[in-house]
N, C-alpha and C positions, 0 to 999 in steps of 0.2 A: 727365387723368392716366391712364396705363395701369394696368390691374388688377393687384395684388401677388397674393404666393401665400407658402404656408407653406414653408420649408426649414431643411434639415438640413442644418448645416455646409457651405451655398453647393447643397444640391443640393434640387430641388425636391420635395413630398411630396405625395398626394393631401390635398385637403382635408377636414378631419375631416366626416362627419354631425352632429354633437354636438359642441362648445366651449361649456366652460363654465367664467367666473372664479372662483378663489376665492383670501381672501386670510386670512392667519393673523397676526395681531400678537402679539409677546411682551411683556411689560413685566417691570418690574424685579421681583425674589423680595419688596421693602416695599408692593407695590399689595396690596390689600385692602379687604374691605367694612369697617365698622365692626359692632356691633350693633345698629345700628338702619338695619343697609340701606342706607348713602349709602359708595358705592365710590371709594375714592382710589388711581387709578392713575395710573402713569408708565409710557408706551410707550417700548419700545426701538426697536423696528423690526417695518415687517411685509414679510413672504414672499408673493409673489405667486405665482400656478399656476394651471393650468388642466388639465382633464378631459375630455378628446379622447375620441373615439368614430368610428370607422371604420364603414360599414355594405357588407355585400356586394363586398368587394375581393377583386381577383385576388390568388392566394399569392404571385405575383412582387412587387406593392407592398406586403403585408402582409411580407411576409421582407426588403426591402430598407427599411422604417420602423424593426424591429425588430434590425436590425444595426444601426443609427445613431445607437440609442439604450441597447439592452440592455445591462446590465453596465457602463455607462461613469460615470466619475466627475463628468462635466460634457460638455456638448455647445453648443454654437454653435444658436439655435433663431430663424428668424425667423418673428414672428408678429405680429395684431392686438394689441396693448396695450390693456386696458377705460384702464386708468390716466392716460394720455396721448391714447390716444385716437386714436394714431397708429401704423401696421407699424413696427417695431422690432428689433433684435435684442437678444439675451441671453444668456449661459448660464444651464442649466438642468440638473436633472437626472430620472430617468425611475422612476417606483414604480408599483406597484399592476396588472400587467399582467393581459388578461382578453381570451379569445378563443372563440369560438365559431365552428365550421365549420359550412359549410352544406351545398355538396353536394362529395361527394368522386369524383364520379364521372369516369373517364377521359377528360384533356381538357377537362373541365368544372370544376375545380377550384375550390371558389371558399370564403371564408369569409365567414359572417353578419355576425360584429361582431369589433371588434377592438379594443380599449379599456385606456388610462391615465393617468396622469396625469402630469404635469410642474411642477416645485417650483423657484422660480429661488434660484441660487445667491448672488445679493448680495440686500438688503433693498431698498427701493423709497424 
């Protein structure tokens, strides 16, 4: 089987440094502990995400990730699934943005890191 890769609405993206799953379950407002510490919840669904990290990318793949994603209300995202276990795709949406330049010198442009996260749009 040929190597998949991660893309943006059909377009391909450097692969992150850092991927990292996380998952958040909601349950219903009647889950609660009791007083003596034995928890009765009822799950509603969890939101799957993950927490990308870019390390030392050129400004032209750092500026064309962050078009793809910034500001938009849902995006087309394919990726590794922990869940399934299989490349996938989803939508998703884009929070928590974090960038650090490294050198800025002419022609040499480059940035250290470049980091966020992604929150899927339907429950799992």
């Amino acid at each position: 089987m040929a190597q998949d890769y991660f893309r943006i609405e059909d377009t391909r993206i450097a692969t992150p440094s850092s991927y990292k799953a996380t998952f958040a379950t909601t349950s219903t407002s009647d889950s609660e502990r009791t007083m003596n510490l034995v928890m009765h919840n009822t799950p509603i669904g969890t939101i799957t995400g993950y927490d990308m990290e870019w390390k030392d990318e050129k400004p032209q793949e750092v500026s064309k990730i962050l078009r793809m994603v910034l500001n938009k209300p849902k995006f087309r995202f394919h990726y590794f699934d922990m869940h399934s276990g299989t490349w996938r795709d989803a939508y998703f949406y884009a929070s928590n943005f974090n960038a650090e330049a490294g050198t800025l010198e002419d022609d040499e442009e480059t940035w250290a890191s470049l980091s966020f996260n992604v929150r899927s749009i339907e429950a799992i």
